[in-house]
C-alpha positions in Angstrom: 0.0 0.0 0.0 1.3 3.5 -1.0 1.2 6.7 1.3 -0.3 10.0 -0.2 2.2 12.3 -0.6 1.3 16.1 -0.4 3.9 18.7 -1.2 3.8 21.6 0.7 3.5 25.6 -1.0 7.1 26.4 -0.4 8.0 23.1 -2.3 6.0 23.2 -4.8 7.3 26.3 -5.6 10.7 25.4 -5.1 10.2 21.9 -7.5 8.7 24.7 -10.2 11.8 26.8 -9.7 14.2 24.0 -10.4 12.7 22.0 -13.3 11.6 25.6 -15.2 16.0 26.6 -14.4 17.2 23.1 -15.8 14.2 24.2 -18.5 16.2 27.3 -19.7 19.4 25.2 -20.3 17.7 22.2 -21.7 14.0 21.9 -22.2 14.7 17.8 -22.0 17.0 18.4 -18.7 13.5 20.4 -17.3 11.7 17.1 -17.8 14.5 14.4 -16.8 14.5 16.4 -13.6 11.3 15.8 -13.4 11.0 12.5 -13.7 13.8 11.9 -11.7 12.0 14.1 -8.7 8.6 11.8 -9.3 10.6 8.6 -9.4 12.3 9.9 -5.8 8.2 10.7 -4.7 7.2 7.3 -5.3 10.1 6.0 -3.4 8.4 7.5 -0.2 5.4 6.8 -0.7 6.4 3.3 -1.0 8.7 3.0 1.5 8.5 6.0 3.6 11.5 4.7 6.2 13.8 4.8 2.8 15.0 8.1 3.2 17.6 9.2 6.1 17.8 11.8 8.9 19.3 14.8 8.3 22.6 15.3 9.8 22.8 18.1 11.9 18.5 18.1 13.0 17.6 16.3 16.0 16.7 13.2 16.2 13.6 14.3 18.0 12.7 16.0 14.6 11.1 13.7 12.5 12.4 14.7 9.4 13.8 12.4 6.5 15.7 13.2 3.0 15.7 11.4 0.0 18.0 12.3 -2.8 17.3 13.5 -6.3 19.2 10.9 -8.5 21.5 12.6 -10.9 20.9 16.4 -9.7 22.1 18.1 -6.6 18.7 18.1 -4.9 17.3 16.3 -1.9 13.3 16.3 -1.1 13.1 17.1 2.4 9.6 15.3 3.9 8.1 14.6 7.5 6.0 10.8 7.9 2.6 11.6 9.4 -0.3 9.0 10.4 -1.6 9.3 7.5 0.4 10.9 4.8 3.7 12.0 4.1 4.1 15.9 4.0 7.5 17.0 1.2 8.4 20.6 3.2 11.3 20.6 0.7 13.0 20.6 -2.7 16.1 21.4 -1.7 19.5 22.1 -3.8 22.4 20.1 -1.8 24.9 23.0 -1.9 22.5 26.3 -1.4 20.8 27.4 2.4 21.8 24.1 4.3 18.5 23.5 6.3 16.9 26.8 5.6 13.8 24.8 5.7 13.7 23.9 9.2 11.4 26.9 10.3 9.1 24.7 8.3 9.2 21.8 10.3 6.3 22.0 13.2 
């Protein structure tokens, strides 16, 4: 059985941000971005334990990363009852864990 997986505002508007960049230098690196990202969404919604803690956030913070194959990215995602919330799209090498006012 699959979990629904709901992306937050902030990352949805950071997924739009990086697949319309990768766009601009390749329209076909927009959409293998893309289907990299969806490949790395069904990965938690299968298996939501797949991804790892965060180095650096407490333990006591629930929060899991699973990477982007291929691109420096990382989707950034907290395991609720009953569905997984992504509170992130985050670029590996930008704002490490500028995201965390998100987490609540």
């Amino acid at each position: 059985m699959e979990n629904s997986v709901r992306l937050g505002r902030e990352a949805q508007a950071e997924l739009r941000a990086a697949i319309d960049w990768y766009a601009e230098q390749r329209v076909e690196l927009g959409e293998y971005f893309w289907r990299e990202v969806d490949k790395a969404i069904a990965l938690i919604a299968k298996s939501p334990n797949a991804g790892t803690t965060v180095p650096g956030v407490s333990p006591e913070v629930p929060v899991r990363r699973v990477f982007v194959r291929k691109f420096p990215y990382a989707i950034v995602y907290l395991v609720y009852k009953n569905e997984i919330r992504v509170i992130a799209i985050t670029h590996l090498r930008r704002r490490p864990r500028y995201w965390l006012s998100r987490v609540k």
